[in-house]
Backbone bond lengths (Angstrom), bond angles and torsions (degrees), N, CA, C in turn:
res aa  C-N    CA-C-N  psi(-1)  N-CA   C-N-CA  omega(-1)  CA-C   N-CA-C  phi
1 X - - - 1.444 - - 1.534 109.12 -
2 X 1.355 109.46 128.23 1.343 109.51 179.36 1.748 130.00 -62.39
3 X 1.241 112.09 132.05 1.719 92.79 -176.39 1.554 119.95 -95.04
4 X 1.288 100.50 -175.92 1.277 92.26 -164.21 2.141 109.87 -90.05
5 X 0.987 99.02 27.01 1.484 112.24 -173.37 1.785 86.98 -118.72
6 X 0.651 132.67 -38.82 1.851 143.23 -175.05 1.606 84.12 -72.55
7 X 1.296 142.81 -57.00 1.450 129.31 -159.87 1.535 92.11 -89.74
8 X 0.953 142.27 3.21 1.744 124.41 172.22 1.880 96.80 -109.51
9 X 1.218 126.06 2.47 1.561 120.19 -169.30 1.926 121.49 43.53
10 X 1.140 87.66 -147.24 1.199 98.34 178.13 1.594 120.57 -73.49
11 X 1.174 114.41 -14.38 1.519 116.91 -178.32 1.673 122.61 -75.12
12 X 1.137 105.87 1.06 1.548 108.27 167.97 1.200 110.89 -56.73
13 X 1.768 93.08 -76.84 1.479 117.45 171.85 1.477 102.45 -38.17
14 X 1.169 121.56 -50.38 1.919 113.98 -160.59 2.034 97.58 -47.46
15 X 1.645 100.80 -51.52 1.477 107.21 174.11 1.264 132.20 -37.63
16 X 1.527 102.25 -44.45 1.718 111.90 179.99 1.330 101.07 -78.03
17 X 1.337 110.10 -56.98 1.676 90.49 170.48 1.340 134.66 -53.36
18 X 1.010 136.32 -48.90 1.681 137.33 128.13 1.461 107.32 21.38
19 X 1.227 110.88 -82.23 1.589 144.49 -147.80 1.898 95.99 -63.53
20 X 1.749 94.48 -54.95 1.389 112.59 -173.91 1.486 105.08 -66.27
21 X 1.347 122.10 -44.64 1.631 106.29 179.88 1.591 103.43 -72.11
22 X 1.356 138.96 -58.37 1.050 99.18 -177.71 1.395 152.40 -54.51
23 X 1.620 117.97 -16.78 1.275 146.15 161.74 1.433 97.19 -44.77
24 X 1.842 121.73 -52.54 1.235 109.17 -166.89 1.825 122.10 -96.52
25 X 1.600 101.08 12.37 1.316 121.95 162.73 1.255 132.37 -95.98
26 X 1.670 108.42 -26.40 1.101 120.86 143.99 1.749 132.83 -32.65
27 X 1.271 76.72 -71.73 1.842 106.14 -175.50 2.039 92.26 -46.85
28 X 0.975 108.31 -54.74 1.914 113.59 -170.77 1.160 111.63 -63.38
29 X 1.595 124.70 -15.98 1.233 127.59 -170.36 1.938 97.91 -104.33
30 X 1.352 105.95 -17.47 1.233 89.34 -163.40 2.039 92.02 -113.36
31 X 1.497 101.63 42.07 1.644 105.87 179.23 1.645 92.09 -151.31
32 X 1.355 114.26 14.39 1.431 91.50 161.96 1.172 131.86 -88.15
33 X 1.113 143.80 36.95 0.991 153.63 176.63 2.226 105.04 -123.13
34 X 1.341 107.16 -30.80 0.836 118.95 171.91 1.782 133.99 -44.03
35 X 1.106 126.96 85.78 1.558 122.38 -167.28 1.784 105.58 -49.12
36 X 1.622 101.46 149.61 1.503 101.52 -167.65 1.489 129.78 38.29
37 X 1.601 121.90 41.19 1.319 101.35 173.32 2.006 96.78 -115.40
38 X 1.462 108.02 165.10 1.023 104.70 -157.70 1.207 105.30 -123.91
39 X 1.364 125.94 97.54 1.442 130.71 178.16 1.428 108.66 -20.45
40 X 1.604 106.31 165.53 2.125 90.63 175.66 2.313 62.26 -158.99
41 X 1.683 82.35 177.33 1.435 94.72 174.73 1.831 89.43 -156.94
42 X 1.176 95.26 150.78 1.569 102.28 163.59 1.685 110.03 -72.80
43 X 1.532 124.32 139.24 1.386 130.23 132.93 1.190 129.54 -47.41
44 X 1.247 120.91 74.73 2.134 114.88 -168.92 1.264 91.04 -64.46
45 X 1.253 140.33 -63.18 1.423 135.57 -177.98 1.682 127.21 -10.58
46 X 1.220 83.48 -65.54 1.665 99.70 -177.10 1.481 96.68 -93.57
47 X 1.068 146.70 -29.07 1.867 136.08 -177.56 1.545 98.68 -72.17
48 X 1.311 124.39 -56.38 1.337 113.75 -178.79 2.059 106.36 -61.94
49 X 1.126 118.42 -22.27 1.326 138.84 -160.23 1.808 92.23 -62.28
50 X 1.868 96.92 -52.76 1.835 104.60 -174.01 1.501 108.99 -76.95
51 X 1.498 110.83 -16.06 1.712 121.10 -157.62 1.932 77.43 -81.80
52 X 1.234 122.60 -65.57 1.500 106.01 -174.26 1.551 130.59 -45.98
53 X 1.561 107.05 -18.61 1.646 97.07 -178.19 1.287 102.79 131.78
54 X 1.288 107.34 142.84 1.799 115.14 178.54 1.264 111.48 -70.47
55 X 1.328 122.25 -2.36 1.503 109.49 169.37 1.512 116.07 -109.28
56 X 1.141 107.13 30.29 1.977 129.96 162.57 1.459 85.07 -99.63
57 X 1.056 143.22 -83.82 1.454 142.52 -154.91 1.309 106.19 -70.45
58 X 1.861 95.55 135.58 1.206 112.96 147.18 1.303 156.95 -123.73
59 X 1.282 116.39 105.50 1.649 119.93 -151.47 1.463 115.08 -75.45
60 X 1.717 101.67 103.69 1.598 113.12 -155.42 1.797 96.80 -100.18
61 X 1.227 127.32 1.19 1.078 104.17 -176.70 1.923 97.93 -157.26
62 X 1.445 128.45 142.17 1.217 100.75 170.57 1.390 150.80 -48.02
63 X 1.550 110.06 -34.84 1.412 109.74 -170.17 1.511 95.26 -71.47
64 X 1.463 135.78 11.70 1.770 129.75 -170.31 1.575 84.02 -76.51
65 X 1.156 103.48 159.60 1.763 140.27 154.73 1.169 100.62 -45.78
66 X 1.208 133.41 139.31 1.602 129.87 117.76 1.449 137.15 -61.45
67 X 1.499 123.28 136.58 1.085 122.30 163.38 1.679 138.85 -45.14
68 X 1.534 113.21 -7.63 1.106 102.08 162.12 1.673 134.83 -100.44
69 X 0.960 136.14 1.43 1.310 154.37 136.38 1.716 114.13 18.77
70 X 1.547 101.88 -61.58 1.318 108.29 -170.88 1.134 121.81 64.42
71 X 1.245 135.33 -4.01 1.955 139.28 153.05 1.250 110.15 -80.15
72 X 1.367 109.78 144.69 1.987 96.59 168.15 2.089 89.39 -98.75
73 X 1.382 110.35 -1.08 1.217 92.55 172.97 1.776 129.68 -33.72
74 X 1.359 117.02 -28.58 1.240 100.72 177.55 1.401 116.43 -75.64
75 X 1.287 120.26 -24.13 1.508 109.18 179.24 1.300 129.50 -70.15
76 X 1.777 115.41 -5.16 1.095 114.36 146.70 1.743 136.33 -34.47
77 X 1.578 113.59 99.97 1.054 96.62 169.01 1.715 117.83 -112.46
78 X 1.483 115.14 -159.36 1.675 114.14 175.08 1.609 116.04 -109.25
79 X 1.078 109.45 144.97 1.385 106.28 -162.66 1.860 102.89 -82.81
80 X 1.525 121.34 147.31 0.932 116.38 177.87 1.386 101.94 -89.15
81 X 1.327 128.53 118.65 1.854 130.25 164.60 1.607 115.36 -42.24
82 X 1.267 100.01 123.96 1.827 112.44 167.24 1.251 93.88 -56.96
83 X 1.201 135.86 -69.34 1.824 150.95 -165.25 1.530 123.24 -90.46
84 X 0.952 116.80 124.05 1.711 114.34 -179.34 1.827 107.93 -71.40
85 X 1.033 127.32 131.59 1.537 130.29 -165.54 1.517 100.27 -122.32
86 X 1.281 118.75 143.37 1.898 118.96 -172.13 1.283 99.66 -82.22
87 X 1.406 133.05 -15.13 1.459 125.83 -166.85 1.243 102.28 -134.31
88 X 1.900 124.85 53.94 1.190 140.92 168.58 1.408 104.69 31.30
89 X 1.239 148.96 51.60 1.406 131.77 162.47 1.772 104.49 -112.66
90 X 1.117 81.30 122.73 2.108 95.55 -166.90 1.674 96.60 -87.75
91 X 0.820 129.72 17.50 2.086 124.15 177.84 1.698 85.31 -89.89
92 X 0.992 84.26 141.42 1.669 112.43 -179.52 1.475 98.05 -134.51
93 X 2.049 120.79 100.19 0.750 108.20 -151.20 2.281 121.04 -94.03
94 X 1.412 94.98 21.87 1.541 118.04 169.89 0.971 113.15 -87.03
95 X 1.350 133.78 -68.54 1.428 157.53 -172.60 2.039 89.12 -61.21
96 X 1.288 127.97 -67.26 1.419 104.78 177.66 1.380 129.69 -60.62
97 X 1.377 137.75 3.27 1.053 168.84 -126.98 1.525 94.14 -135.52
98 X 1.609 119.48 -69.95 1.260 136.35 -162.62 1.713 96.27 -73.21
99 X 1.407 99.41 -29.05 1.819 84.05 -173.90 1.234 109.50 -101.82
100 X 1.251 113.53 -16.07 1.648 117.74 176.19 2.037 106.57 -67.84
101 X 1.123 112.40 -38.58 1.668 122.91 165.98 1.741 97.62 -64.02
102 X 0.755 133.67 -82.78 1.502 137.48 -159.48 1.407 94.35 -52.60
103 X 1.225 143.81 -45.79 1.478 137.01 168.28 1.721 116.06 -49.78
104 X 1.511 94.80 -34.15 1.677 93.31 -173.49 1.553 107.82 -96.76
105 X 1.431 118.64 -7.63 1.490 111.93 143.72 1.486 130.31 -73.57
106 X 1.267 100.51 -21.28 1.371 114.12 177.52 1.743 113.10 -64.04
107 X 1.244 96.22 -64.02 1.475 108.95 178.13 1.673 108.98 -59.30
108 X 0.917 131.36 -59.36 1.105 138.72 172.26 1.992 113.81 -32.87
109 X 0.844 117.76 -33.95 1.160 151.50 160.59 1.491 125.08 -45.76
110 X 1.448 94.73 -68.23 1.156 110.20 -177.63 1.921 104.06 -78.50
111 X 1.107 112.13 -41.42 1.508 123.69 172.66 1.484 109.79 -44.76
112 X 1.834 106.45 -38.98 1.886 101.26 -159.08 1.783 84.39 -89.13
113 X 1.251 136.16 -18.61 1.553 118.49 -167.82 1.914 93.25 -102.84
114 X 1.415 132.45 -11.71 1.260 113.90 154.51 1.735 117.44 -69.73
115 X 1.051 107.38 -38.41 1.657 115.40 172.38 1.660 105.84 -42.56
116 X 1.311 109.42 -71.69 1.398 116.88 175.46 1.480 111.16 -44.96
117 X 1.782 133.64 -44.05 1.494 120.06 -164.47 1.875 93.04 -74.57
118 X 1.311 107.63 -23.88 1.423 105.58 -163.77 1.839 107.08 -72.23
119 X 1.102 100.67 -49.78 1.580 110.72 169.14 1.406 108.47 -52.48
120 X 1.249 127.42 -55.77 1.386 115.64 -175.18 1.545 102.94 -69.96
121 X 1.401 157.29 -7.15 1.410 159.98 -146.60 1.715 73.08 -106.66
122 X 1.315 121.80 -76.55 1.659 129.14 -160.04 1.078 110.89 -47.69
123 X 1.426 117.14 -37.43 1.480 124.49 173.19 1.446 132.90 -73.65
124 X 1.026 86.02 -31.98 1.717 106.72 160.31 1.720 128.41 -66.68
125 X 1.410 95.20 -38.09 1.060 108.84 177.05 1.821 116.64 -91.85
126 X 0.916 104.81 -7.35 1.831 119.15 176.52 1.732 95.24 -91.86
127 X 1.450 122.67 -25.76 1.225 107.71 -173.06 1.815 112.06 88.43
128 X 1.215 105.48 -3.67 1.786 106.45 173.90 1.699 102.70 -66.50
């Protein structure tokens, strides 16, 4: 019997991940000013990549991750700086700006086509 995580797909997860990069775009925007702190950005690629299932991933080399983990914490990586800064802080505060917007179109996105699977589930289930 199908569950009810099988009728929403992968876009749950796309949401939480969503949620999680901006939290961690947030955080970069609100340390630029901060000496030595080091921007990081999530990998959506590969976090939604583990959120689908260990048989999306493929572990090509040992030191890789495994798929069972359940954090996308590892796909956290650090951002390389456009500009060299004297007091090591790598936030570049346009470019986090630009991705922190493109995340909240993103999410937004993903929110209006879960809305829609959810409406059609109710409707389905009312028999309309």
């Amino acid at each position: 019997m199908p569950s009810f995580d099988d009728a929403l797909g992968i876009h749950a997860s796309a949401v939480a991940l969503r949620v999680r990069r901006a939290e961690i775009l947030a955080a970069n925007l609100a340390n630029a000013d901060t000496p030595g702190y080091q921007a990081r950005d999530l990998d959506f690629r590969a976090a939604l990549a583990a959120a689908a299932g260990p048989e999306v991933l493929a572990r090509t080399q040992a030191g890789h991750l495994g798929a069972g983990g359940g954090s996308a914490d590892y796909a956290l990586q650090y951002r390389q700086p456009l500009h060299a800064s004297i007091d090591q802080n790598t936030v570049d505060v346009q470019a986090e700006r630009a991705a922190f917007l493109d995340n909240a179109v993103r999410y937004q996105a993903s929110m209006t086509f879960l809305n829609g699977r959810i409406a059609g589930l109710v409707s389905a289930l009312r028999g309309e």
